[in-house]
C-alpha positions in Angstrom: 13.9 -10.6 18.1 16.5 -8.1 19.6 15.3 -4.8 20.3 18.1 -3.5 18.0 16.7 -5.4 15.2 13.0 -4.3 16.1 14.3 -0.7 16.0 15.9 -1.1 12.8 12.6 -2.4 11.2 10.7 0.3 12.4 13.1 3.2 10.6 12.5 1.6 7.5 10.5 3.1 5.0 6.5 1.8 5.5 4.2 1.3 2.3 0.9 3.1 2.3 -1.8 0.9 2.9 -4.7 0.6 0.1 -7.3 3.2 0.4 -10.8 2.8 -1.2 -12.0 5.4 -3.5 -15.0 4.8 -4.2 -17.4 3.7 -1.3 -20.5 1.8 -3.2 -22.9 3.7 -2.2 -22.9 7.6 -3.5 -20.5 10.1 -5.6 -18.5 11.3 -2.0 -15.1 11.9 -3.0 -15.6 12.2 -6.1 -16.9 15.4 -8.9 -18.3 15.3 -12.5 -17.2 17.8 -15.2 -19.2 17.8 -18.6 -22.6 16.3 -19.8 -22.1 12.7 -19.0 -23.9 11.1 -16.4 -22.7 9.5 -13.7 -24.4 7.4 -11.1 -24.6 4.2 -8.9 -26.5 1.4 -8.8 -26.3 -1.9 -6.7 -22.7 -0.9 -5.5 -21.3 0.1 -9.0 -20.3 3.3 -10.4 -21.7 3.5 -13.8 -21.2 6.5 -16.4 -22.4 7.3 -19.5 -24.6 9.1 -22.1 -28.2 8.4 -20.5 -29.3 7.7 -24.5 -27.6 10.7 -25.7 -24.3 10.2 -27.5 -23.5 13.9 -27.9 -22.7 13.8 -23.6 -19.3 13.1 -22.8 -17.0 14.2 -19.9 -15.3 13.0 -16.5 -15.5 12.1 -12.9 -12.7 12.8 -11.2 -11.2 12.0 -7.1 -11.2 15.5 -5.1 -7.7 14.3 -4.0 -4.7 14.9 -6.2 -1.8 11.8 -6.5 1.2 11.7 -7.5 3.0 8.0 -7.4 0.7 5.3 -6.7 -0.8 2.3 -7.4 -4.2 2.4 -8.5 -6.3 -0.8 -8.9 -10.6 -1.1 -10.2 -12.6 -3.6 -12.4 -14.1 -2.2 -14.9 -16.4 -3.8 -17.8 -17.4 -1.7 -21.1 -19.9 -1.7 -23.5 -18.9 -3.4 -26.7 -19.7 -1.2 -29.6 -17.1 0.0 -32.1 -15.0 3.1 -31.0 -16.9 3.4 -28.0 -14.5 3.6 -25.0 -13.0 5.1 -21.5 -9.8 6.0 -20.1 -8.3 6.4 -16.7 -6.6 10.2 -16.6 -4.0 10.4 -14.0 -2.5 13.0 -12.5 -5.4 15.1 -14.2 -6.1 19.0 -14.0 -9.2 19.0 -11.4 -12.1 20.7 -13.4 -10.9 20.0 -16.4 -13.0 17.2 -18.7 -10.1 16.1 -21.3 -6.7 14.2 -20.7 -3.9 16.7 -19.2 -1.0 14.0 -18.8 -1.0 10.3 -19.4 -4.3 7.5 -20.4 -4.5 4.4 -19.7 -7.1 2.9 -22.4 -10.3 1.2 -21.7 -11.7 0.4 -25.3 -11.4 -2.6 -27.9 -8.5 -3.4 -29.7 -10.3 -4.3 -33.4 -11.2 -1.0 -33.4 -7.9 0.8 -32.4 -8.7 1.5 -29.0 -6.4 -0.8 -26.8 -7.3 -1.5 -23.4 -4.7 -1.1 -21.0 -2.8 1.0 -23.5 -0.9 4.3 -22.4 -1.8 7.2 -23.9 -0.3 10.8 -24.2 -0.9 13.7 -26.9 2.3 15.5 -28.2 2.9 18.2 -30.7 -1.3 17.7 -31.9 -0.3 13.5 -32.1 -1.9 10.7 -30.3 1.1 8.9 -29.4 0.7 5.7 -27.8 3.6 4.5 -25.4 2.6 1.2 -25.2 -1.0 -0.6 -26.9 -1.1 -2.8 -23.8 -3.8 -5.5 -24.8 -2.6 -5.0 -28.7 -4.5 -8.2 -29.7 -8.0 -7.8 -26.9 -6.4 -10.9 -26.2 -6.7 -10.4 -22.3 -9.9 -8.5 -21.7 -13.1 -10.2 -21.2 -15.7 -8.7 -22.8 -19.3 -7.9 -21.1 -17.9 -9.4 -18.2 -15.7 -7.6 -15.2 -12.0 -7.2 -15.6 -9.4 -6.3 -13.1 -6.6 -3.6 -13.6 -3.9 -2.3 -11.7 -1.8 1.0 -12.7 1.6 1.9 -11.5 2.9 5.2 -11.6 6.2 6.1 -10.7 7.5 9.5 -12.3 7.3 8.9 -16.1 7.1 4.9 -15.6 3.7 3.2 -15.8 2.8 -0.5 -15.6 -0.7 -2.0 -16.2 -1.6 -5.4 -15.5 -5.0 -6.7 -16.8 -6.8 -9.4 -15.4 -3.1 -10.6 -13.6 -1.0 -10.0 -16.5 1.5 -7.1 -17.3 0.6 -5.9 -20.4 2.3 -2.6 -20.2 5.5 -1.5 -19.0 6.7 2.0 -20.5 8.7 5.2 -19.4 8.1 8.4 -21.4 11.0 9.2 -22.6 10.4 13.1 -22.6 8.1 14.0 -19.9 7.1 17.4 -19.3 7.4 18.5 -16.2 3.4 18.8 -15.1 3.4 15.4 -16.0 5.1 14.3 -13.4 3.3 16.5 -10.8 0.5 15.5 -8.5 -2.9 15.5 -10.7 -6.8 13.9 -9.7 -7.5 10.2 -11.3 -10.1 10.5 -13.9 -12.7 8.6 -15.5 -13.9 9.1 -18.9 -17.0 8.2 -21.2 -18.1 10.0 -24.5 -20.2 8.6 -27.1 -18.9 7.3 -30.5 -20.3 6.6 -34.1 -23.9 8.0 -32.9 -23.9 5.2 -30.0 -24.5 6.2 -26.1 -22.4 3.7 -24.5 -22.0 2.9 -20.7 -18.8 2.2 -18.4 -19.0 0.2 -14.9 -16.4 0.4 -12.2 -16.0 -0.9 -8.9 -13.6 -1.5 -6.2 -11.3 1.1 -7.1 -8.4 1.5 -4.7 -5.2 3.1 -4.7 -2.3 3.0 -2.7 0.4 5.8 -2.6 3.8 5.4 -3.2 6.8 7.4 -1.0 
């Protein structure tokens, strides 16, 4: 190749390379707000209400993100409106939702996983219910997700498949700044559920 060609290759804008989050062994990089408990066992991150339904909260990256590519598997206890969801570009500290969800729940009982999620004049206002039909998700077993956020665009694919592709079509502006990923788990209906994660990644976006 010609050294003017090699040159121009190099000036061209480089994507990030994938960055692990989460490293299988402790909670490094990472910080809990709320009752919830968090911990890790055999390699796998694994929150929930240790028999207590009334815990709840987050776990949250130390490092803020802006546009990215953010990839886990995750698999979810299967009782009614038990469920999790992935806050990004969170508050840090903070244990609810400041911009946009992407759902982790089951679909029969209105929690859509893969779904993106925002809350607007006191409204729960889903942008797109991603796996509408839990047609995609395997349940008790692992699932993989990636999320793409680009300004007020977000795409999730589940288990290889697109199942949301949405812009907001009125962000606010801290929506679109840079924000921690977060983790939920509460409890639901008087049950303590659990949520397991691993091999979360992300990859940012220039």
């Amino acid at each position: 190749m010609k050294r003017a060609a090699i040159l121009f290759l190099l000036a061209l804008p480089q994507e990030a390379a994938w960055k692990d989050l989460f490293n299988g062994k402790d909670l490094e990089g990472w910080a809990t707000v709320g009752s919830a408990k968090w911990k890790v066992e055999d390699g796998v991150l694994v929150g929930g209400q240790d028999g207590d339904p009334k815990r709840s909260g987050v776990i949250h990256t130390k490092d803020a993100f802006q546009d990215f590519e953010f990839s886990l598997e995750f698999m979810i206890d299967e009782h009614g409106k038990y469920n999790s969801g992935i806050f990004i570009r969170n508050d840090a500290g903070r244990g609810g939702q400041s911009t946009y969800q992407i759902n982790i729940g089951r679909a029969e009982a209105g929690e859509f996983t893969a779904g993106v999620v925002v809350h607007r004049d006191r409204k729960v206002l889903w942008l797109a219910k991603g796996d509408e039909k839990d047609e995609v998700r395997k349940k008790l077993d692992w699932n993989s997700m990636k999320v793409l956020a680009k300004g007020a665009h977000v795409e999730v694919e589940l288990n290889g498949k697109k199942v949301s592709d949405c812009t907001d079509p009125a962000p606010p502006a801290r929506f679109l700044e840079k924000g921690v990923i977060a983790i939920q788990t509460y409890g639901a209906e008087g049950h303590a559920g659990w949520i397991k994660l691993r091999n979360l990644k992300i990859r940012e976006l220039k």
